[in-house]
N, CA, C and O atoms as CSV, one atom per row, in Angstrom:
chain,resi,resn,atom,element,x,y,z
A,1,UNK,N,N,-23.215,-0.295,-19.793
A,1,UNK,CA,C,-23.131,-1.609,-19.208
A,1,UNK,C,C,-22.675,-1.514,-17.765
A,1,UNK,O,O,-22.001,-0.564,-17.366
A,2,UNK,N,N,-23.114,-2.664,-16.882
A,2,UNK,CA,C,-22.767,-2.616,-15.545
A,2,UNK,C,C,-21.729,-3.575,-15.281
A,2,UNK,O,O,-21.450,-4.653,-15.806
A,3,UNK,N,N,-21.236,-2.931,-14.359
A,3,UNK,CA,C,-19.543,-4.268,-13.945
A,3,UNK,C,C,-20.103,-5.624,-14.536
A,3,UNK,O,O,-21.257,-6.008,-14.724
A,4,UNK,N,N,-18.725,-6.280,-14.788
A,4,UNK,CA,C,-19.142,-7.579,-15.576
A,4,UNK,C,C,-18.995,-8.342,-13.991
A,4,UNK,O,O,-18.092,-7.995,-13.230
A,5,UNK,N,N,-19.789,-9.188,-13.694
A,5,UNK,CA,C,-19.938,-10.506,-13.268
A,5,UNK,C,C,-19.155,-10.975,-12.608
A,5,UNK,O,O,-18.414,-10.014,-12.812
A,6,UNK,N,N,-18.255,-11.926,-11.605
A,6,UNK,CA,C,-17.587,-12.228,-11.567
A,6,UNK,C,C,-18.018,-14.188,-10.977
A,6,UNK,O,O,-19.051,-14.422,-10.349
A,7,UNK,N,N,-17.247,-15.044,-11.264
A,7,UNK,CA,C,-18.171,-16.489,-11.199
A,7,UNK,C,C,-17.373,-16.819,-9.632
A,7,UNK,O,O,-16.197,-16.556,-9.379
A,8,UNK,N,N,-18.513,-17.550,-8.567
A,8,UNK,CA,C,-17.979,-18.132,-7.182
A,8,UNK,C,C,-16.474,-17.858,-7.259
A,8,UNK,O,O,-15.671,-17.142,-6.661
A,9,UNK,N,N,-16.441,-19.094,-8.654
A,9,UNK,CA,C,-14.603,-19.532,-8.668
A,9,UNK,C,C,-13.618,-18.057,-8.680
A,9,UNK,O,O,-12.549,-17.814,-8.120
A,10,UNK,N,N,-14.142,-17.554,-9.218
A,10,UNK,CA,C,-12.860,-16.470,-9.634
A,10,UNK,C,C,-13.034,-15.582,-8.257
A,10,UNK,O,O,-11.966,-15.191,-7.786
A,11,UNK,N,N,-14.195,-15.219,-7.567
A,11,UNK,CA,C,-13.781,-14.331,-6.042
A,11,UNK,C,C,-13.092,-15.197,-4.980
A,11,UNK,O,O,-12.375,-14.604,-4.175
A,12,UNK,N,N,-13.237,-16.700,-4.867
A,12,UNK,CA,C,-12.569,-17.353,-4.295
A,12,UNK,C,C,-11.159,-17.419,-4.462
A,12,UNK,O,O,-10.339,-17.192,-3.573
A,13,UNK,N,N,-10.864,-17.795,-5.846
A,13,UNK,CA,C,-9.497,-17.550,-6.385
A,13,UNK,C,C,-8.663,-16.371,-6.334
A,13,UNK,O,O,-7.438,-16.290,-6.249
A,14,UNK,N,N,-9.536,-15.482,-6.402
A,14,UNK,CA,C,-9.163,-13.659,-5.661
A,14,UNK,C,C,-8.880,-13.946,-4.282
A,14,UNK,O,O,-7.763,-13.636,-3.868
A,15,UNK,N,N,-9.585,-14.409,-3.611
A,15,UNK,CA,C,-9.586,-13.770,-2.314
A,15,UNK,C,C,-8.650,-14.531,-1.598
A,15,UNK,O,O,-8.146,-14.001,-0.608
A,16,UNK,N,N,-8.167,-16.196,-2.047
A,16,UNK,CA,C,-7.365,-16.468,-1.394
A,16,UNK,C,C,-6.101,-16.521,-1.886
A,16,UNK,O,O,-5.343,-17.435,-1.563
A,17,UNK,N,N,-5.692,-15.413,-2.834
A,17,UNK,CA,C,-4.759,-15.177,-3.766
A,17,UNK,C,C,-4.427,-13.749,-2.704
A,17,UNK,O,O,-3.308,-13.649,-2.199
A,18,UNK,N,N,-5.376,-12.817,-2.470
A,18,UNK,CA,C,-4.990,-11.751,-1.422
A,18,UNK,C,C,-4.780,-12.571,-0.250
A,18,UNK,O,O,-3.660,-12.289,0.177
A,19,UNK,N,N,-5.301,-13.413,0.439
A,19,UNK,CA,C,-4.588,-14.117,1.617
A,19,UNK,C,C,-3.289,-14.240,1.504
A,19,UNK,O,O,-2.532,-13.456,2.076
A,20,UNK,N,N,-2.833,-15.293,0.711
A,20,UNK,CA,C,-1.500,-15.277,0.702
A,20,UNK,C,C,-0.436,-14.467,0.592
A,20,UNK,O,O,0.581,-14.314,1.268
A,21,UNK,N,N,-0.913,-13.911,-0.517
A,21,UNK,CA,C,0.075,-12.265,-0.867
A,21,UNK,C,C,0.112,-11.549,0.908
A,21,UNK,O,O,1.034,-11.002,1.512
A,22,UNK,N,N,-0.874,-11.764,1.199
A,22,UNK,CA,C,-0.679,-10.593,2.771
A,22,UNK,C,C,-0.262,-11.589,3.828
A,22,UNK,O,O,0.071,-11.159,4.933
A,23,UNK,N,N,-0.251,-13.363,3.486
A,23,UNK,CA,C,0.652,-13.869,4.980
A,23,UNK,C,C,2.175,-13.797,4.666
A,23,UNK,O,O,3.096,-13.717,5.479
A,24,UNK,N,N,2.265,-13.865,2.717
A,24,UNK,CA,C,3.739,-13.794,2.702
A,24,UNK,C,C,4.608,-12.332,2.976
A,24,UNK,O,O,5.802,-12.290,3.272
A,25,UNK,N,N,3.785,-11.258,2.818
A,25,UNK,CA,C,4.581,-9.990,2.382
A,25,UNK,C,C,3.920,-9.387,3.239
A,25,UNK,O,O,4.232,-8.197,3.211
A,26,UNK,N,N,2.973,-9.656,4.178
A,26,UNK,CA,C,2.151,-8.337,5.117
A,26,UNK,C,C,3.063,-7.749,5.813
A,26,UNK,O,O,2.816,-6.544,5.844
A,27,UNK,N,N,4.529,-8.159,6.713
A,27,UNK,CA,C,5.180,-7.725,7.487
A,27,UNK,C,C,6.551,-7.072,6.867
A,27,UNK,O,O,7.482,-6.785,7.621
A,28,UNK,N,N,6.616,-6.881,5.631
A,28,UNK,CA,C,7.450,-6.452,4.800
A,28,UNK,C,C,6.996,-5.223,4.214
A,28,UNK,O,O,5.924,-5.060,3.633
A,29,UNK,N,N,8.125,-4.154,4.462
A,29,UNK,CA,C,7.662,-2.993,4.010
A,29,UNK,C,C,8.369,-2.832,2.057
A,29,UNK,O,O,9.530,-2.800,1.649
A,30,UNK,N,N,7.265,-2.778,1.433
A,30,UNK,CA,C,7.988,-2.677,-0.084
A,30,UNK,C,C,8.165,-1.338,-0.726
A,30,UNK,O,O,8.634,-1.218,-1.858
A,31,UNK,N,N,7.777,-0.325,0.026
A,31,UNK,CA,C,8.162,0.944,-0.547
A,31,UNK,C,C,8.764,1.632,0.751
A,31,UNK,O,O,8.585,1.123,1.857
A,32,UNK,N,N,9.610,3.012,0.547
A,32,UNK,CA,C,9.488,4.097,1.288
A,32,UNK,C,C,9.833,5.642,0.992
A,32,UNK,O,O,10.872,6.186,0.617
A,33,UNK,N,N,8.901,6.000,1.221
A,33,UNK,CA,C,8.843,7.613,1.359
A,33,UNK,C,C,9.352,8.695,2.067
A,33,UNK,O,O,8.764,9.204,3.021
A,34,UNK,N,N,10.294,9.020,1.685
A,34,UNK,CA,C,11.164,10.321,2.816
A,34,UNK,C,C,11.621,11.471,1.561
A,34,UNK,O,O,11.736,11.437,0.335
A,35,UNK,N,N,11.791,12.427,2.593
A,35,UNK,CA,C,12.378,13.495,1.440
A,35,UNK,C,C,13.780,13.837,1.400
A,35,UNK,O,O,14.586,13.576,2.293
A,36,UNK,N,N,14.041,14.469,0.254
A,36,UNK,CA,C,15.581,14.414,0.187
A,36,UNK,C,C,15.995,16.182,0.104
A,36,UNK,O,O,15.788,17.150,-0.628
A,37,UNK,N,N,16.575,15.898,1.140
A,37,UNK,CA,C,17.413,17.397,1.455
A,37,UNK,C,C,16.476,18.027,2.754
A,37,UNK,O,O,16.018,17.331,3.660
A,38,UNK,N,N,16.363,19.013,2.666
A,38,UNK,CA,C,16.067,20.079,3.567
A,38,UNK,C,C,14.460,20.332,2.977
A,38,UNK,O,O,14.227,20.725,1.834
A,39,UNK,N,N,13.482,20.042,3.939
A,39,UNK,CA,C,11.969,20.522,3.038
A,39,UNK,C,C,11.214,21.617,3.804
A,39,UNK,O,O,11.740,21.919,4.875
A,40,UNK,N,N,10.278,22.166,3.535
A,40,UNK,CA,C,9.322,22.622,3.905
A,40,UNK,C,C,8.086,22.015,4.871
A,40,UNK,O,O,8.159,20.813,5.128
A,41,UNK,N,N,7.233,22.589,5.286
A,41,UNK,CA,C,6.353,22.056,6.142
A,41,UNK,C,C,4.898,21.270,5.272
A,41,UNK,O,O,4.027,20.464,5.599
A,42,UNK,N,N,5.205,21.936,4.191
A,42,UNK,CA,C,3.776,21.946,3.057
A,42,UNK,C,C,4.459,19.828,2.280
A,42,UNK,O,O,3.767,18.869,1.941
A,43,UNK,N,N,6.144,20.015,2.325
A,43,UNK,CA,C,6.543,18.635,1.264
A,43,UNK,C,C,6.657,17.522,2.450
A,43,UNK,O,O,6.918,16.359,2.143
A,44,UNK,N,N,6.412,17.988,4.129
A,44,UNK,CA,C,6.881,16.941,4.349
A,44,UNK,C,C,4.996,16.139,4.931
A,44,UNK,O,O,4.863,14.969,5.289
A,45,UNK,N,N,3.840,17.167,4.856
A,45,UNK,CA,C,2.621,16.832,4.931
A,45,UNK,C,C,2.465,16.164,3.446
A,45,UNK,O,O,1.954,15.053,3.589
A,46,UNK,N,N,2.630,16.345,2.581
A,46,UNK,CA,C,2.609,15.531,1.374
A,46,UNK,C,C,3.335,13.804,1.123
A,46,UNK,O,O,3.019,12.880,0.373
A,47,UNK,N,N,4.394,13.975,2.135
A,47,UNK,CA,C,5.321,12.999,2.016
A,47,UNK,C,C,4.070,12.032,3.308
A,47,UNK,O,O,3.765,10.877,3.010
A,48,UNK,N,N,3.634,12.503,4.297
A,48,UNK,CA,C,2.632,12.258,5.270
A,48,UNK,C,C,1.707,11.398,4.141
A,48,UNK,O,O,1.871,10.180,4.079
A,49,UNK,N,N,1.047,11.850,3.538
A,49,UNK,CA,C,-0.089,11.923,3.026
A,49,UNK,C,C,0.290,10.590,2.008
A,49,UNK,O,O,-0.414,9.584,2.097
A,50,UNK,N,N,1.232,10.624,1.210
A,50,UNK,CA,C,1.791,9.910,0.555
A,50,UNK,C,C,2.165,8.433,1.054
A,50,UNK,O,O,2.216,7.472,0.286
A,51,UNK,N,N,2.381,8.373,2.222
A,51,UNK,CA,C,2.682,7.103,3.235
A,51,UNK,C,C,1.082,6.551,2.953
A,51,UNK,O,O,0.863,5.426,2.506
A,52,UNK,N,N,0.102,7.445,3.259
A,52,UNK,CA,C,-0.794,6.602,4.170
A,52,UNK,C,C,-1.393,6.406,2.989
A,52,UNK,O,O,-2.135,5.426,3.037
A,53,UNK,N,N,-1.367,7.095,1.647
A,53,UNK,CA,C,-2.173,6.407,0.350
A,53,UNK,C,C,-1.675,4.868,-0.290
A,53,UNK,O,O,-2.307,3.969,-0.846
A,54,UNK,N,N,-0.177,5.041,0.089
A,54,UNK,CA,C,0.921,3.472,0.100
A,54,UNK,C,C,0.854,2.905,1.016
A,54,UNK,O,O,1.741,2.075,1.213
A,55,UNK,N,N,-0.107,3.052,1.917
A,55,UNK,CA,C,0.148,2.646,3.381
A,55,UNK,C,C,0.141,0.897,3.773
A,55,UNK,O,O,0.741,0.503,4.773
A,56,UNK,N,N,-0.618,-0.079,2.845
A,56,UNK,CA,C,-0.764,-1.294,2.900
A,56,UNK,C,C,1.448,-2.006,2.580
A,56,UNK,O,O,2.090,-2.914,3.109
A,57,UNK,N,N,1.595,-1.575,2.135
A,57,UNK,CA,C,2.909,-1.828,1.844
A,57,UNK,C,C,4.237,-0.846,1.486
A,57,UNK,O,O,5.004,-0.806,0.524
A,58,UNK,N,N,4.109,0.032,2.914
A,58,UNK,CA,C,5.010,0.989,2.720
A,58,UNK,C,C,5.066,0.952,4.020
A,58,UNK,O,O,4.059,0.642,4.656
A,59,UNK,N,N,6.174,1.241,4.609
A,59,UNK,CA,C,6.947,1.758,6.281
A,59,UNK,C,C,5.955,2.882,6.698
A,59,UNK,O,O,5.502,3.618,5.821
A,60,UNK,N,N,5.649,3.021,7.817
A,60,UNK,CA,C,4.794,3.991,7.844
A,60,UNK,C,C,5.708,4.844,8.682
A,60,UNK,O,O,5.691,6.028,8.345
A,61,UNK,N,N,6.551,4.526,9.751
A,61,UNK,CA,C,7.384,5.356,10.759
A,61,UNK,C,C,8.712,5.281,10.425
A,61,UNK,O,O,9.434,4.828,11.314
A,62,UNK,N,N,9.363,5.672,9.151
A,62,UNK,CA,C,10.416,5.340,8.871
A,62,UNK,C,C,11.441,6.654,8.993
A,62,UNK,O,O,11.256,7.748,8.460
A,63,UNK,N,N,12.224,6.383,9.578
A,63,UNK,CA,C,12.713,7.649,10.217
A,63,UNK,C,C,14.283,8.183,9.241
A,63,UNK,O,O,15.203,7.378,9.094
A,64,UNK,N,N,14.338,9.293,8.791
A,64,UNK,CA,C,15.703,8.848,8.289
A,64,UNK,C,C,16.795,9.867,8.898
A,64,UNK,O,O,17.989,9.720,8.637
């Protein structure tokens, strides 16, 4: 079977359901990623990598 369908109403109801979610919370960072202790060069490209897969709602330059 192929993706089910979705009706006008319900992508509308999606889409201005993601509007809001991103005028209320877009400038709010809800996660963050740093490492703890002393790392390597290999955990802190992972910790890199890790930002930008969370990247819609995570700090991206968060310094610690």
């Amino acid at each position: 079977f192929g993706p089910v369908s979705q009706s006008r109403h319900q992508r509308r109801a999606r889409a201005l359901s993601r509007a809001r979610a991103e005028r209320e919370f877009g400038n709010v960072p809800h996660s963050f990623v740093f490492p703890w202790g002393r790392v390597g060069s290999s955990a802190r490209g992972l910790g890199r990598d890790l930002r930008r897969v969370l990247e819609p709602l995570t700090a991206r330059d968060l310094r610690v």
